[in-house]
C-alpha positions in Angstrom: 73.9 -13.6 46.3 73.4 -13.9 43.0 75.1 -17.3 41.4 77.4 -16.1 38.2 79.1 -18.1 35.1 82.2 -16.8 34.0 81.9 -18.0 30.4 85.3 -16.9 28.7 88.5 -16.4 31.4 92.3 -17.1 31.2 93.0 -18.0 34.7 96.2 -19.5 33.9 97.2 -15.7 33.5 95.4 -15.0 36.8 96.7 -15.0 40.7 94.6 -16.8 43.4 93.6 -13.7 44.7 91.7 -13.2 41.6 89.7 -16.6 42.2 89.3 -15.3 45.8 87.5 -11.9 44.6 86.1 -13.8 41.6 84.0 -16.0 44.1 83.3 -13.4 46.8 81.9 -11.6 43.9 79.0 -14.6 43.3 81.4 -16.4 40.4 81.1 -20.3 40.8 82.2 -22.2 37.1 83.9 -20.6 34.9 85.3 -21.7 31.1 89.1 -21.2 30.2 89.6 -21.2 26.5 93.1 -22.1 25.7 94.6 -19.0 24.1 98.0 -17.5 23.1 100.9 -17.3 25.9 103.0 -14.2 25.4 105.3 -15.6 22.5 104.8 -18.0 19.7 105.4 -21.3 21.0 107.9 -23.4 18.7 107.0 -27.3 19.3 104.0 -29.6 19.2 105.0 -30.4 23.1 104.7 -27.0 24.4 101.1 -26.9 23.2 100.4 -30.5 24.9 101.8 -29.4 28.2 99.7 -26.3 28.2 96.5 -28.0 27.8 97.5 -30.7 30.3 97.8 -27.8 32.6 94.8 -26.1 32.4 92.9 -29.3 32.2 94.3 -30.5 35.5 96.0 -27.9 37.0 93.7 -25.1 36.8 90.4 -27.2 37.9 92.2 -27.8 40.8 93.4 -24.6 41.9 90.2 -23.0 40.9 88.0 -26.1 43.6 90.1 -24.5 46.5 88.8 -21.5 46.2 84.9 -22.5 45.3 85.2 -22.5 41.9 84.5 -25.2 39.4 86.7 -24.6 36.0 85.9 -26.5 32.8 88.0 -25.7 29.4 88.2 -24.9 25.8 90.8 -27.0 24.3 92.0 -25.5 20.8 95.1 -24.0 18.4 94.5 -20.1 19.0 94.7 -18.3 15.9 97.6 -15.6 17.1 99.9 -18.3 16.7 98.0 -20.1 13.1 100.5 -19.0 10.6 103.1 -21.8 10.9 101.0 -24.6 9.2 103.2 -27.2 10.0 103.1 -26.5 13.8 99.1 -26.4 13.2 99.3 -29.9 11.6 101.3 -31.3 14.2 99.4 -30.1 16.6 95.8 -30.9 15.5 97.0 -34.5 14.3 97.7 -34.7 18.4 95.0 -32.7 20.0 92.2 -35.3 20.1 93.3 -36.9 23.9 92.7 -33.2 24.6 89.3 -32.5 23.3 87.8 -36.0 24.6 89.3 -34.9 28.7 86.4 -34.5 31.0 87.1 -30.9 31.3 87.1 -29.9 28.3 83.9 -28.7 27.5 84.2 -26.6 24.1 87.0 -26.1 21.4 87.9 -22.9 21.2 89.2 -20.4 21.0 89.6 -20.3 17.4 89.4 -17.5 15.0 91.3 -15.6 13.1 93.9 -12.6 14.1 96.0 -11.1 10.9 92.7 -12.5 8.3 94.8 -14.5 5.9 94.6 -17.8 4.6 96.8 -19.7 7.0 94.7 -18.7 9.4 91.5 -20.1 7.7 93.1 -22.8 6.7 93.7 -23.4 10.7 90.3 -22.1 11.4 88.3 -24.2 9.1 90.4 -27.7 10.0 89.4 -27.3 13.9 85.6 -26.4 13.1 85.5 -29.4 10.7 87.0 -31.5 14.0 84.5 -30.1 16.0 81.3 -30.6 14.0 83.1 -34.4 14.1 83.0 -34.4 17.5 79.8 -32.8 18.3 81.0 -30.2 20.0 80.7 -26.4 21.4 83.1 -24.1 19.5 84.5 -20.7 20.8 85.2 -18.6 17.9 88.0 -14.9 18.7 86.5 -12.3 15.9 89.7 -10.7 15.7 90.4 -7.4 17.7 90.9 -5.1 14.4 89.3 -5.3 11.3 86.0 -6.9 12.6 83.5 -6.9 9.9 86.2 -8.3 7.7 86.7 -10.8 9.9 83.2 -11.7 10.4 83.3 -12.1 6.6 86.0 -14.9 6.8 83.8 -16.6 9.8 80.8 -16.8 7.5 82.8 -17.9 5.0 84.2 -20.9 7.1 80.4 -21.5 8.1 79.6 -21.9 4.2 82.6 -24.6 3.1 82.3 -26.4 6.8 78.1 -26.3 7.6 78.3 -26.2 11.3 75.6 -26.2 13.5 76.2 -22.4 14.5 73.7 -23.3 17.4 77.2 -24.8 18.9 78.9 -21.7 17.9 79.8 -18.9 20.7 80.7 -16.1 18.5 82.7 -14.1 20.9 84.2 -10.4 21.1 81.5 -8.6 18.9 81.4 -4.6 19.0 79.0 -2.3 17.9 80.7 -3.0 14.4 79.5 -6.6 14.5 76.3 -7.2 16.8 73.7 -6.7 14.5 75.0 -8.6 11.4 76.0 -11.7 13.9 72.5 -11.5 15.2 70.9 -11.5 12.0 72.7 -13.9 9.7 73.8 -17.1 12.1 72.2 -18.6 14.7 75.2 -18.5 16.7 75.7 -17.4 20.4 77.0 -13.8 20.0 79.7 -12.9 22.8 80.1 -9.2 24.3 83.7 -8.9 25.9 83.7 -6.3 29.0 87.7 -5.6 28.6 88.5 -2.3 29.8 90.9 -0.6 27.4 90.4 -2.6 24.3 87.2 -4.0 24.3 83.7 -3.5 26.0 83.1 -1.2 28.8 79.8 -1.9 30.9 78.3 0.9 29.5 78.7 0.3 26.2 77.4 -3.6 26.9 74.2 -2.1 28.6 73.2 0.1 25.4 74.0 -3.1 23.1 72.3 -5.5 25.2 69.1 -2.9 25.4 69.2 -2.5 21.3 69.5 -5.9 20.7 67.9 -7.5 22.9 69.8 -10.3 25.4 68.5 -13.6 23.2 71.0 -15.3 22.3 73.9 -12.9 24.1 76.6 -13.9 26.1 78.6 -11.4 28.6 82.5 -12.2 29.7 85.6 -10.2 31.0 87.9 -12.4 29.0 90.7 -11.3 31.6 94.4 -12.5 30.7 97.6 -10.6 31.0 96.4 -7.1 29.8 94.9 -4.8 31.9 91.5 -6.8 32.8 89.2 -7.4 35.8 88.3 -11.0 36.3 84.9 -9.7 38.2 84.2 -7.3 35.0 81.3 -9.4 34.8 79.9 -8.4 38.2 80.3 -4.8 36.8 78.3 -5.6 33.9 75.0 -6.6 36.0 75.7 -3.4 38.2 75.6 -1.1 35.1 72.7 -3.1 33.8 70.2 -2.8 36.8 71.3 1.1 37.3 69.9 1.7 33.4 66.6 -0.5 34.4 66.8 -3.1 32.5 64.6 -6.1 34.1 65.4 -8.9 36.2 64.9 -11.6 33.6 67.9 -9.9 31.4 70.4 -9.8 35.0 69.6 -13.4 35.4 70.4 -14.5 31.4 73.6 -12.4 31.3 74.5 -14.0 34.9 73.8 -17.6 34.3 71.1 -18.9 31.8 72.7 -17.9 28.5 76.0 -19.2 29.4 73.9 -22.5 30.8 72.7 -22.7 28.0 75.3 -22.7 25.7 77.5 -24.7 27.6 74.6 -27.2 28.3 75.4 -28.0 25.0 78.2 -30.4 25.9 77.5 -33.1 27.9 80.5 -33.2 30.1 79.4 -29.3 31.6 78.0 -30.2 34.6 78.9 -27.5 37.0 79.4 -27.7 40.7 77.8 -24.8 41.7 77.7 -25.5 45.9 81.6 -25.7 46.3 83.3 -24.2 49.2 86.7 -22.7 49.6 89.6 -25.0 51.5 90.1 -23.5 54.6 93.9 -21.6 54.6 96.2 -23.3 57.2 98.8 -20.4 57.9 102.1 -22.2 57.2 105.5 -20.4 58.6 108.6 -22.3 59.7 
C-alpha cells in the first residue's frame, strides 16, 4: 500500500472513524492547521485552549489509530476583523508556535479582503519569517485573484522566503499566476462542493505540471471526505499520468514542504491500539 501525507486536515472536526478509514486508506501523518470553529470566538483564552487541544489532544487520538498528527498553529483570518482580539492573541501565541507539534503557522489568509484582515495577515507572516518557519496561507474562497493580489502584496511589505510558503486552495482562477510569480508551494484543495473535484485536480496537475504542487481534502465540518486525497491518486492513474507524479502528490511534495521545519519528523510505521470491547 501506498504510504500518503495528509498535508492540510481539521480533525478536530472529524470522528475516529474517519482516522480509522483515513489509515486503512494508506494515510500515516497528517497536518492540522488551526482554523475557524463555527462562531467567532470572543476571548484570547478560547483561542489558547484550542491550540492546547489540537497540540496534545489530537496527536494523541490520531497515534491510536496509526496516525502521526503534527499542527499549524495560527489566528485564521474568518475571525481577523476584531484587531484587538488579534493583538491579544498574537502577543500570547508564541508558547504555541515553539510546541513540538507544531510544525507550520498557518492558516492565515484573508476571507472578506479588507485591511483588518492584512493588517492580521501581514503581523503573523512577519512572526513567522522571525521564527524561521513554514506558513500556510487560506486564498480566500470568493474573490480569488483579488485575493491573490493582497497575498502578493503582503509578500512585498514583509519579504518572506515564499519557499516556506504553502499557498493553499488555488482554482483554475489562480494556478497559473501562483505558479509564475512566487516560488511558493501552490495547494489544490479536493473539497467536494466548494472546492476541487478529482477531476478537475487531474487536468490542473496535467497543465501545470506537479512541481511545486501540493494536493489536500482540507475536510472540516462541511460536506468533505477526509480520504479525498486517496480519490485524487485514483482519478490521476485512470487519466495516465505517470508514477513519479502519484508518488509527489502522495508523499514527496508534502515531504518536502514540511521538511522544511525541523520538528516534522513523521512516524510513518505506527500501528493502531488494539480495541478492548468495554461493556458493563
Amino acid at each position: 500500500m501506498r504510504t500518503i501525507i495528509e498535508p492540510h486536515i481539521h480533525m478536530y472536526s472529524r470522528t475516529t472513524d474517519d482516522y480509522q478509514a483515513m489509515y486503512n486508506a494508506g494515510i500515516r501523518a497528517c497536518v492540522e492547521p488551526s482554523f475557524w470553529l463555527g462562531s467567532h470566538r470572543r476571548y484570547a483564552g478560547t483561542f489558547f485552549d484550542y491550540f492546547e487541544n489540537i497540540l496534545t489532544f489530537e496527536p494523541t487520538r490520531s497515534e491510536r489509530f496509526g496516525i502521526d498528527h503534527f499542527t499549524a498553529i495560527a489566528y485564521n483570518p474568518k475571525e481577523a476583523e476584531n484587531k484587538t482580539l488579534v493583538d491579544e492573541v498574537l502577543d500570547g501565541i508564541g508558547e504555541y508556535l515553539d510546541h513540538p507539534r507544531c510544525v507550520a503557522m498557518g492558516e492565515i489568509g484573508f476571507n472578506n479582503i479588507n485591511e483588518a484582515e492584512y493588517y492580521c495577515f501581514t503581523r503573523q507572516l512577519r512572526m513567522a519569517k522571525e521564527r524561521d518557519m513554514p506558513v500556510i496561507i487560506h486564498i480566500s474562497h470568493y474573490n480569488k485573484p483579488t485575493c491573490l493580489e493582497w497575498v502578493l502584496r503582503g509578500f512585498d511589505e514583509v519579504q518572506p522566503d515564499q519557499k516556506k510558503i504553502y499557498l493553499d486552495h488555488n482554482t483554475e482562477d489562480t494556478i497559473e499566476r501562483a505558479l509564475a510569480e512566487t516560488d511558493c508551494w501552490c495547494g489544490l484543495t479536493v473539497y467536494p462542493i466548494s472546492k476541487l473535484d478529482p477531476m478537475r485536480a487531474s487536468a490542473i496537475i496535467k497543465k501545470h505540471g506537479i512541481d511545486r504542487i501540493i494536493v489536500s481534502g482540507s475536510a472540516d465540518w462541511g460536506i468533505s471526505d477526509p480520504v479525498s486525497l486517496v480519490k485524487v491518486l485514483e482519478q490521476l492513474k485512470a487519466d495516465g499520468h505517470p508514477e513519479e507524479t502519484l508518488q509527489k502528490v502522495a508523499f514527496d511534495n508534502p515531504n518536502a514542504f514540511y521538511s522544511q521545519s525541523p520538528k516534522w519528523k513523521p512516524r510513518l510505521d505506527l500501528v493502531p491500539w488494539k480495541i478492548e470491547l468495554r461493556q458493563p
